[in-house]
N, C-alpha and C positions, 0 to 999 in steps of 0.2 A: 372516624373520619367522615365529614361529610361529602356530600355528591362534588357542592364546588371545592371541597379541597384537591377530590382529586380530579377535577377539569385544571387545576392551574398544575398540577403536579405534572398531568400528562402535557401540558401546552411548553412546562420547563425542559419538560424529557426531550421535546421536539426540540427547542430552541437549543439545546445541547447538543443534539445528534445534528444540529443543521450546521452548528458552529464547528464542531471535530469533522465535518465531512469537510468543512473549508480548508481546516488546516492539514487535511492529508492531500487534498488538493493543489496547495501553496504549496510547492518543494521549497520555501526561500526563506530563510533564519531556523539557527537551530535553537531558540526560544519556544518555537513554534511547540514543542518536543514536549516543556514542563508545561502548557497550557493544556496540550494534549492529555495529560496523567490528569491534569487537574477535570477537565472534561472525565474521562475514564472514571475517575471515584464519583465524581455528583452523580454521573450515570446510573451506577451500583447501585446508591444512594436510592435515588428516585425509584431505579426495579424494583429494591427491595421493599418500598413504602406501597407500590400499585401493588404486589405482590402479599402482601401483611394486610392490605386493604381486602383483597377480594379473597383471601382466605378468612377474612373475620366475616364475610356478607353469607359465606356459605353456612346454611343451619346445619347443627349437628343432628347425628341420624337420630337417632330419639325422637327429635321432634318431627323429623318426616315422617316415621314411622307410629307416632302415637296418633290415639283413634281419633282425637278432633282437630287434627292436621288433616288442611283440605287437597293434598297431596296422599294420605291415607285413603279419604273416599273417592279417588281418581282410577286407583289400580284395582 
């Protein structure tokens, strides 16, 4: 995943959380309810993806620990 994917991933995350903070908001239609779930999954959706992102960016120890890793000659 590249950088701008997830600049648009986190701008959708916001535009979700902006739009379900509306509808808890509005006490007024109980439609409001199944747009709410549907907010709820994309949600998930979107954690899970920033979440799968920044666990692939972390190097594994190996390579922090091997000799010509410049985090090697740091400690």
């Amino acid at each position: 995943m590249t950088r701008t994917d997830l600049i648009a991933i986190r701008r959708r995350l916001r535009d979700v959380n902006i739009e379900y903070s509306g509808l808890v908001r509005n006490k007024l239609g109980e439609s409001r309810f199944v747009r709410m779930e549907e907010l709820k999954a994309e949600r998930e959706t979107l954690v899970g993806l920033i979440v799968q992102s920044e666990k692939s960016a972390i190097p594994p120890v190996g390579a922090v620990l091997a000799p010509e890793s410049p985090l090697h000659a740091a400690h």
